[in-house]
N, C-alpha and C positions, 0 to 999 in steps of 0.2 A: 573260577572267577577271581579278577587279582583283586587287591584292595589297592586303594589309594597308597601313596608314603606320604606320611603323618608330614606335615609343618614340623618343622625345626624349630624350637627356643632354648636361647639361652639364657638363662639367670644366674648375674654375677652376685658373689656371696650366696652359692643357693644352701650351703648348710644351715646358715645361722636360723632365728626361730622364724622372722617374718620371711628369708629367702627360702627358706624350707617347706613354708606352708605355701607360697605362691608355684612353687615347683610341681609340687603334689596337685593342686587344682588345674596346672594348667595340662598336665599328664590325665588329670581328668577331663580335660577340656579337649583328649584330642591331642596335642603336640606331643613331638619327640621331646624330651627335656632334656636339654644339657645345665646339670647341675655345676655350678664353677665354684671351685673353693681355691683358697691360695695355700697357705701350711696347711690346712687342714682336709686333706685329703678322703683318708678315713671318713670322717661326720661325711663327705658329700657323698661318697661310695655309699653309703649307708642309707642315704633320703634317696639315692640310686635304684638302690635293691630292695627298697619297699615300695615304690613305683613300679618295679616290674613285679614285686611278686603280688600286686593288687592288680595286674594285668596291663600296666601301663609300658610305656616304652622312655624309655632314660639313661644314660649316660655319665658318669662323674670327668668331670675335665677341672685340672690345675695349673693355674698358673698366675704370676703377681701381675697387676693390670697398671702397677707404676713403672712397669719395666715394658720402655715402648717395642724393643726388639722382642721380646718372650713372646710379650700379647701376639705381634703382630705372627710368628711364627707358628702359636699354638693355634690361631684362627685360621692361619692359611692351611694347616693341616687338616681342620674343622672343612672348609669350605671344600675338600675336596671331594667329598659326601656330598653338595650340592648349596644349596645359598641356607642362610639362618638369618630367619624372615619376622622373628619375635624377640626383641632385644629386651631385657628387661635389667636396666641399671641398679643395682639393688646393693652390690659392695657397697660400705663408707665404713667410717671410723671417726669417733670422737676422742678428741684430746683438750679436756676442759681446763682453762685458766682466764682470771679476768685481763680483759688486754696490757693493763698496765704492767702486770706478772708472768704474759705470755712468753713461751721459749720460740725462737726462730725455728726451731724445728718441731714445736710443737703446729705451727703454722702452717711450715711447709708440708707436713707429710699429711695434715687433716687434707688438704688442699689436692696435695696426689691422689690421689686414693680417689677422692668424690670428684674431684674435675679435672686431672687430667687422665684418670683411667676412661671417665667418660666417653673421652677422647680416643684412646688404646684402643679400646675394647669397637665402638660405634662407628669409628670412621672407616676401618678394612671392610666391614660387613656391608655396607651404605648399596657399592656398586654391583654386588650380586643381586642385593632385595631390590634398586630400581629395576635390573632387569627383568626381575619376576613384575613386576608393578603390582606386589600386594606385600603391605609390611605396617610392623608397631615398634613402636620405639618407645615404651617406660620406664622413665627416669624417678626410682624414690626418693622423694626431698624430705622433707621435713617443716613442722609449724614453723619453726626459730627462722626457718629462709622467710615466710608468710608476716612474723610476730619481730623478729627478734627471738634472742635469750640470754642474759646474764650469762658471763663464763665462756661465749660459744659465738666470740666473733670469728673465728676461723672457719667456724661449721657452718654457718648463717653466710658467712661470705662462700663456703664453696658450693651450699647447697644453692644458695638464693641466683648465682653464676646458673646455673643447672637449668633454673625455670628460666633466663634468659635463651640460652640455650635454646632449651626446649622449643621456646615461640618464632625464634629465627630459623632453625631444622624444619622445622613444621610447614613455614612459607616456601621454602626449597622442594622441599618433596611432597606436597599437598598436592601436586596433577600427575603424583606417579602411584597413586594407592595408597601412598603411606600415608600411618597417623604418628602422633609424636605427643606425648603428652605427659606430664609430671603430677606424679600421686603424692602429696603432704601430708604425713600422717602425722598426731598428736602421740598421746604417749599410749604406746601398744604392750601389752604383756607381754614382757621378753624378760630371761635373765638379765639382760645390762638396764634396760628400765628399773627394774626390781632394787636394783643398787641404789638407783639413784632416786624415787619415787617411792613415799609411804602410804596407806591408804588416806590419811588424813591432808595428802599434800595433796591427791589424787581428787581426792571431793572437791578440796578447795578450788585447786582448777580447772578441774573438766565441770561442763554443767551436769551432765551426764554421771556425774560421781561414781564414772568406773574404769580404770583402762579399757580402748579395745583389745580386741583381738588378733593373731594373727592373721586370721583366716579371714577378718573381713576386710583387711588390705586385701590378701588374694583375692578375694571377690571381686573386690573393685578393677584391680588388674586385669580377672580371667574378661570382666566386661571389655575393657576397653582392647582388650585382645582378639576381641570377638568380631563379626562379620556386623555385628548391630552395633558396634560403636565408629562404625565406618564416616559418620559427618562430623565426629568430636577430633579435633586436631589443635595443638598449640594453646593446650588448657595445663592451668594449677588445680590439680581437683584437691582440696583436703578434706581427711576424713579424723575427726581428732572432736566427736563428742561434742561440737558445739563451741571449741574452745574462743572461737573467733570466726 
């Protein structure tokens, strides 16, 4: 008897700690996972091969998603294995300074990264997943696109870009299977959180007086990846403790 072949996802930035944990879930959920790292290769091989040795199925793919010609070549390579029908937008990068101090290039490249890879990475895949007419498309934003944040009008502008995004995407491909939706998470326990975030900042802002965690982004993710979150399209879901 053959089995099925597994759904295809890919999760940009899938090393770091939240693309990490959403990789692992969705490899439990069933999909093949293409783990995407840019330098860091290594870390994605690694969240690769513990995915299969827990009996999943996964792959490490690299390549820089601000470089329109890489992306689009490392995809075309991807698609030749057949469509990748689970997108999961997860790269970004922050470069904090208050606007009046901001550097041109700290702008520009917060800006590459989260909205025009968005782009890279999302629009070559588009006309294989309508063909299949079943697909997800999660984009992770962040509160500061939702709230604002001190230091982080670059980030706010390319995240809060994203959720537009998202709700225009969503009208397009809403009578072909696809969902499209952006997950905004508050402050999650990650090393780069940890930097920036003490526990006593952490009471004070979350109502909840604790970071989340990674895994319940991935949770939230593996749902709206799923066959039950088939009527939610062109939503900002955040998950951040209450903070707003």
């Amino acid at each position: 008897m053959s089995h099925p072949v597994p759904k295809r996802a890919l999760v940009t930035g899938g090393s770091g700690a939240i693309g990490s944990a959403i990789c692992r879930q969705l490899a439990l959920d069933g999909f093949h996972v293409l783990v995407h790292a840019h330098r860091n290769l290594d870390a994605a091989s690694a969240v690769a091969a513990a995915i299969q040795a827990a009996g999943g199925h996964a792959e490490a793919v690299a390549f820089d998603i601000t470089d329109a010609g890489a992306t689009a070549a490392a995809l075309e390579a991807l698609l030749v294995q057949g469509p990748v029908q689970v997108v999961v937008n997860n790269a970004g990068i922050h470069d904090d300074a208050v606007f009046p101090g901001m550097q041109l290039r700290q702008w520009q490249q917060v800006i590459d990264v989260s909205l025009n890879g968005f782009f890279h990475v999302t629009q070559p895949l588009m006309m294989p997943m309508i063909r299949t007419r079943w697909g997800r498309i999660i984009t992770i934003t962040s509160v500061a696109a939702v709230a604002g944040n001190r230091g982080q009008v670059n980030y706010s502008a390319a995240k809060g870009a994203l959720h537009s995004a998202t709700k225009s995407l969503a009208l397009e491909v809403a009578s072909r299977g696809i969902t499209v939706n952006a997950v905004a998470p508050g402050i999650i326990a990650t090393p780069m959180s940890e930097e920036s975030f003490g526990a006593s900042t952490i009471a004070q802002l979350v109502p909840m007086k604790r970071a989340g965690q990674p895994e319940e982004v991935a949770d939230l993710v593996s749902f709206l990846a799923s066959e039950r979150a088939a009527y939610i399209s062109g939503q900002v879901i955040s998950i951040n403790g209450g903070m707003i």
